[in-house]
C-alpha positions in Angstrom: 0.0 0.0 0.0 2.8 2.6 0.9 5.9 3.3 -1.1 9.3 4.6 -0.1 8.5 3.9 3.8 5.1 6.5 3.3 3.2 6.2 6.9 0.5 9.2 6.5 -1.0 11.4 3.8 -2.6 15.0 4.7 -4.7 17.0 1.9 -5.1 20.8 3.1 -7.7 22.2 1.1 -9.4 25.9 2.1 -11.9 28.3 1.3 -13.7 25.7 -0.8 -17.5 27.4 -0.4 -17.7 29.4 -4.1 -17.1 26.3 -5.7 -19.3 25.8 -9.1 -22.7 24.7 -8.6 -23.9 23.5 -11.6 -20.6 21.7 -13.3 -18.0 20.1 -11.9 -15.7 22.6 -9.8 -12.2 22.2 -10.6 -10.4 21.8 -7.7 -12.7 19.7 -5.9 -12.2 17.5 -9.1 -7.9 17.5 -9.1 -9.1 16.7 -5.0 -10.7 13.7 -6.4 -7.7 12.5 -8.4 -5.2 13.1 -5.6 -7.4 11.2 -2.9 -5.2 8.6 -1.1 -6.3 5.1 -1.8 -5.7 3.9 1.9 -7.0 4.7 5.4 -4.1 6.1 6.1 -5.1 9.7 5.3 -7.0 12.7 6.0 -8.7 15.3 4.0 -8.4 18.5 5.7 -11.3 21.8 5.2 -9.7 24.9 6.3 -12.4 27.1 6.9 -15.2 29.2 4.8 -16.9 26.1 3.4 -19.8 27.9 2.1 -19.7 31.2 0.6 -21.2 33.6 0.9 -23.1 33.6 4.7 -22.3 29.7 5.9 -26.1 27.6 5.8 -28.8 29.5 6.5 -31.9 28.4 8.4 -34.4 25.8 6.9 -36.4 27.9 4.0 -34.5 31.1 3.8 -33.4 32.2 0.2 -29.8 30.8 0.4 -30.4 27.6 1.9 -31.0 25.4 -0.7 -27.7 27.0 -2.4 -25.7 26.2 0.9 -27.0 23.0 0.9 -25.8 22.4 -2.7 -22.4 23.1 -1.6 -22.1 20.5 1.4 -23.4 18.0 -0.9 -20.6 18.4 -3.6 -18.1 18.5 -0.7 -19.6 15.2 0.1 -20.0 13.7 -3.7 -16.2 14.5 -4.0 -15.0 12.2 -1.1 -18.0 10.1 -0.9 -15.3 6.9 -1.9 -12.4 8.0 0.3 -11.4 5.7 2.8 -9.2 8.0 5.3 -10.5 10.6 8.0 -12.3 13.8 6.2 -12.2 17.1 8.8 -13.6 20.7 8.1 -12.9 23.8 10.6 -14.6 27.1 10.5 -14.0 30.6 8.8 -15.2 33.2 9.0 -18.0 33.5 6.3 -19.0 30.2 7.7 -20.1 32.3 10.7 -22.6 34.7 8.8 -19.3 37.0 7.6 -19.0 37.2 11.7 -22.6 38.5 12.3 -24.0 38.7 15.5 -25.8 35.8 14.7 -23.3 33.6 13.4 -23.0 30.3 15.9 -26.9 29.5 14.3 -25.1 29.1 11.2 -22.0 27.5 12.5 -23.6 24.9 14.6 -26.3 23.9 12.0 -23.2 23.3 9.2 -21.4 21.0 11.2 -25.2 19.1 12.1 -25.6 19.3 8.2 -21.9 17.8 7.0 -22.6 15.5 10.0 -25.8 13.8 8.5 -23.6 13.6 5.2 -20.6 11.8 6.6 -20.0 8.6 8.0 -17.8 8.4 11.7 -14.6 8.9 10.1 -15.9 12.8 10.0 -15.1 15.9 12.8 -15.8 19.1 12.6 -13.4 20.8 14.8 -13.3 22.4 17.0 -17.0 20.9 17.6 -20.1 23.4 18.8 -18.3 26.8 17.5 -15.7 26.1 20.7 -12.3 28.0 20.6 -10.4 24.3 21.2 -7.7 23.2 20.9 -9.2 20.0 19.8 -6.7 17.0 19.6 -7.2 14.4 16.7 -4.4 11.3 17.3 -3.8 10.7 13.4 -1.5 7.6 13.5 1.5 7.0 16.2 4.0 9.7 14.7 1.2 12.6 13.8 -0.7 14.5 15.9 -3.5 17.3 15.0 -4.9 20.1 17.1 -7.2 22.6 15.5 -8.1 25.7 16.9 -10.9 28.2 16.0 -9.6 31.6 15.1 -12.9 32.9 14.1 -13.6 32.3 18.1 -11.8 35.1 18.6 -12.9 37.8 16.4 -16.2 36.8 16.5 -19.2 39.4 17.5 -22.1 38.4 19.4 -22.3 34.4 21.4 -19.0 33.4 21.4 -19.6 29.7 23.1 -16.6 28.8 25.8 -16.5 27.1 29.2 -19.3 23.9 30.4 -22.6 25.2 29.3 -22.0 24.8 26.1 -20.1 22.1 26.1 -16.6 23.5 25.7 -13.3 22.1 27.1 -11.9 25.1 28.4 -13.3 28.1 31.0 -11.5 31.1 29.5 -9.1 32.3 27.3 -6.2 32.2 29.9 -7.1 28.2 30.2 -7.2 28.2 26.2 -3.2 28.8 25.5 -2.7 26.4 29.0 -4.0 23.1 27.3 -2.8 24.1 24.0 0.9 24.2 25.8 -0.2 21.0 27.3 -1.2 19.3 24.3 2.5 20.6 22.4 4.1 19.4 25.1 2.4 16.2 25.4 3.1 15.5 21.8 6.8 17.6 21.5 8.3 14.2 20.5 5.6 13.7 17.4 5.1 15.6 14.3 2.6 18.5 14.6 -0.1 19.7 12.5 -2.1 22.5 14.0 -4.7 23.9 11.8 -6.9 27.3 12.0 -9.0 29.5 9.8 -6.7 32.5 10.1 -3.1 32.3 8.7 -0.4 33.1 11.4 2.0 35.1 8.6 0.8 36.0 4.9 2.6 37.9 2.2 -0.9 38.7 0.6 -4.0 40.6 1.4 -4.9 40.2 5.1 -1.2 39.9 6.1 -0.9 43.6 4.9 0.7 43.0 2.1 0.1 45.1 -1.4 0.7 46.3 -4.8 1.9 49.7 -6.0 -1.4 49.3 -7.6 -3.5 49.0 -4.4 -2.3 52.4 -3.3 -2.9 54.1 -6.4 -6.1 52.1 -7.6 -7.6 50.7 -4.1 -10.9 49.5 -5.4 -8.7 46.8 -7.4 -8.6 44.9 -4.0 -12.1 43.7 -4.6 -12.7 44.2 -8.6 -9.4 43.4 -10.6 -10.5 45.8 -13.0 -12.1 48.9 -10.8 -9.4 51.5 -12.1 -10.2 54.5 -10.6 -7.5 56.5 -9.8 -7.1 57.8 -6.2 -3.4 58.7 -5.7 -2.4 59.4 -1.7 -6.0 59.1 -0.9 -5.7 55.3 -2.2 -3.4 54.5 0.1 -5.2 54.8 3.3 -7.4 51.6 2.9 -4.0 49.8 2.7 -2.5 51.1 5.3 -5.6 51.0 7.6 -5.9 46.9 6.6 -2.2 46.5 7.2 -1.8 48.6 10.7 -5.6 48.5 12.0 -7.2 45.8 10.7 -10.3 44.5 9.4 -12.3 42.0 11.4 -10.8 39.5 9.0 -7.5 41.0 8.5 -4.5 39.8 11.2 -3.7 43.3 11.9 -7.5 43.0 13.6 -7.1 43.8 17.3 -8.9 40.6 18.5 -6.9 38.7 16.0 -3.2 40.0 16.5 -4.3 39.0 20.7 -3.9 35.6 19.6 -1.7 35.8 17.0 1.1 37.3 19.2 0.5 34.4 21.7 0.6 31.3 19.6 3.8 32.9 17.6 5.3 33.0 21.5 4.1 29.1 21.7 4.8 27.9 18.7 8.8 29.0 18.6 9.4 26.5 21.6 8.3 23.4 19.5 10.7 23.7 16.6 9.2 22.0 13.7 5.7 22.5 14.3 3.9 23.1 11.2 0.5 25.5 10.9 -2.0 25.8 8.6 -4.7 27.9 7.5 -6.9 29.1 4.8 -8.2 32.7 4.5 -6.1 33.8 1.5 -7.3 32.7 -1.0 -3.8 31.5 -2.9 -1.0 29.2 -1.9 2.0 30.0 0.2 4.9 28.5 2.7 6.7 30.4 5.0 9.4 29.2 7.6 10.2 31.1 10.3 12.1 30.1 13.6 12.0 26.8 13.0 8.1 26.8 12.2 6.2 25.8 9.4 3.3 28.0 8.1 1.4 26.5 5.4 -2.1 28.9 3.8 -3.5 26.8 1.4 -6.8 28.6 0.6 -7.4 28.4 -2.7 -9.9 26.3 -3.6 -12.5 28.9 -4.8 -10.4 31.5 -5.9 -6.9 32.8 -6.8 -5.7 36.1 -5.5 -2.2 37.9 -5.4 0.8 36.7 -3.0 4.2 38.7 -2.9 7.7 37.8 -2.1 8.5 37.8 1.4 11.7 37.1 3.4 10.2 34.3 4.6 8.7 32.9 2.1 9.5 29.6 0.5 6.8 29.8 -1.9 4.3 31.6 -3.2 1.3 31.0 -6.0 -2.0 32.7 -6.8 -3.8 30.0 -8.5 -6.7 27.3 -7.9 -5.3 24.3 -5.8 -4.1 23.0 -2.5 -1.1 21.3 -0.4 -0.9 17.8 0.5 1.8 16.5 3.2 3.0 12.9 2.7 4.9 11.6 6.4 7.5 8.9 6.3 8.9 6.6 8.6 11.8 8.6 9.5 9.2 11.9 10.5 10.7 13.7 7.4 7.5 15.2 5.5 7.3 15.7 1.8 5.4 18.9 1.0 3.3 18.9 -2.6 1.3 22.1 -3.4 -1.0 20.9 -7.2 -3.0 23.2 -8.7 -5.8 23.3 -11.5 -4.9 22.7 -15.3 -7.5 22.7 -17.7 -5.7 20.7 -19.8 -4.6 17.9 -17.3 -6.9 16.5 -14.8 -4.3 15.9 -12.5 -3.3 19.5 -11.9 0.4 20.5 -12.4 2.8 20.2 -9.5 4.4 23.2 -8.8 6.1 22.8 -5.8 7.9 20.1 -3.9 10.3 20.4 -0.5 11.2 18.8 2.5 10.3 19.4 6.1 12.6 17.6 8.6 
């Protein structure tokens, strides 16, 4: 079954909610020819499964459009043998409405009724985690909820709703527990938000953004607002956005998990939330965004960065016997179903 001393395959696929509706979606189809043939495996959702408000309530005007989404999600892996888990974004929480754990909590009921055991949503019951997931003897996964923390209205944490942890303090204490617990494994930890980006919400732009700033949101709104243009920029990359990490909620526990993270050298990370492809190593850490399933924005060079693509795809982790990791990131060809391989490296 396994080549070359292969022990575990991970598939990180994000922002997959604006896939096609009515034809067969692109990358959900080069998902479908990359699936693992083994047990061996998980499939990995990174957050904003359905665009554009999560799944509505029962007879509202988007449901039956939400609904349509799952269900591909599901038709896609509905042969797939390994583990399948999907986190949460933040359009999966009504764009972060006041109302958006309705919509959370009724997704993961929905994708639960779609899915056999071998499915989690994590964390479960729109919980800030961490949630630990025991993937074989030499892996270990613990997802976290970033949307938690920049979420506006019910933000669900201690018994009464089920949650592991009391506060936010107790949060970061059993997520130290768990990387300590597991310091002699590999680590995956997995979130909506990316932790570094050299694109859009990392505060990261174009010339072009300064002097065109509508371009952001319409590739091809070229209105002209020189020195005026650039405030939107700067505001995204110094204020922040609800969804932007520059987001004062956000750059709370962004600060602390950097802090956590450097004293577990070789922990990896990955989100979703950009929607493009991009590695970056920093002190010893491995941050993986890998949101690109639905659309293809800009990325820029960073000093950090290892790699960088805009384009329709996602990044699949293959762990060997030795705990050395291949990294793959495949994205969409038209003219070849199975994608075209653009990067390949090594973690250690």
């Amino acid at each position: 079954m396994f080549n070359n001393n292969l022990t575990f395959e991970v598939l990180l696929i994000g922002d997959s909610g604006n896939i096609s509706r009515n034809k067969p979606d692109a990358a959900l189809e080069l998902l479908k020819n990359h699936l693992p043939q083994h047990e061996n495996s998980v499939v990995i959702f990174l957050g904003d499964n359905i665009y554009p408000n999560g799944l509505p309530a029962p007879g509202t005007i988007l449901r039956e459009d939400a609904e349509t989404v799952l269900k591909k999600h599901h038709e896609a892996l509905k042969d797939y043998k390994g583990k399948v888990v999907f986190i949460s974004g933040n359009h999966d929480w009504n764009k972060g409405k006041a109302n958006g754990l309705a919509f959370v909590l009724r997704q993961e009921e929905y994708l639960q009724q779609l899915f056999d055991d071998k499915f989690s949503y994590l964390p479960p019951q729109g919980c800030p985690g961490p949630s630990e997931v025991i993937l074989n003897d030499d892996l270990v996964l613990i997802a976290i909820n970033t949307q938690w923390w920049v979420q506006k209205g019910v933000r669900p944490i201690g018994k009464q709703y089920g949650c592991d942890v009391e506060n936010e303090a107790q949060f970061f204490t059993k997520l130290e527990q768990l990387l300590s617990k597991h310091q002699s494994k590999k680590i995956l930890v997995i979130g909506h938000y990316p932790i570094y980006s050299y694109s859009l919400h990392g505060g990261k732009y174009k010339l072009k953004h300064h002097l065109f700033p509508f371009t952001l949101y319409k590739k091809k709104a070229y209105l002209p607002l020189p020195f005026v243009g650039s405030l939107l920029p700067l505001y995204r990359k110094y204020v922040g956005a609800r969804e932007d990490l520059a987001h004062p909620r956000f750059k709370i526990l962004r600060k602390r998990l950097k802090e956590i993270f450097r004293k577990y050298p070789g922990l990896i990370y990955a989100a979703g939330h950009e929607h493009n492809l991009q590695y970056i190593e920093k002190y010893h850490n491995h941050y993986i965004v890998s949101g690109a399933a639905s659309k293809a924005t800009y990325v820029l060079d960073g000093k950090y960065s290892r790699f960088g693509i805009s384009g329709k795809g996602f990044f699949k982790l293959k762990l060997y016997k030795n705990l050395k990791i291949k990294t793959e990131v495949l994205i969409t060809d038209k003219d070849n179903p199975m994608g075209e391989l653009v990067y390949q490296g090594w973690i250690v």
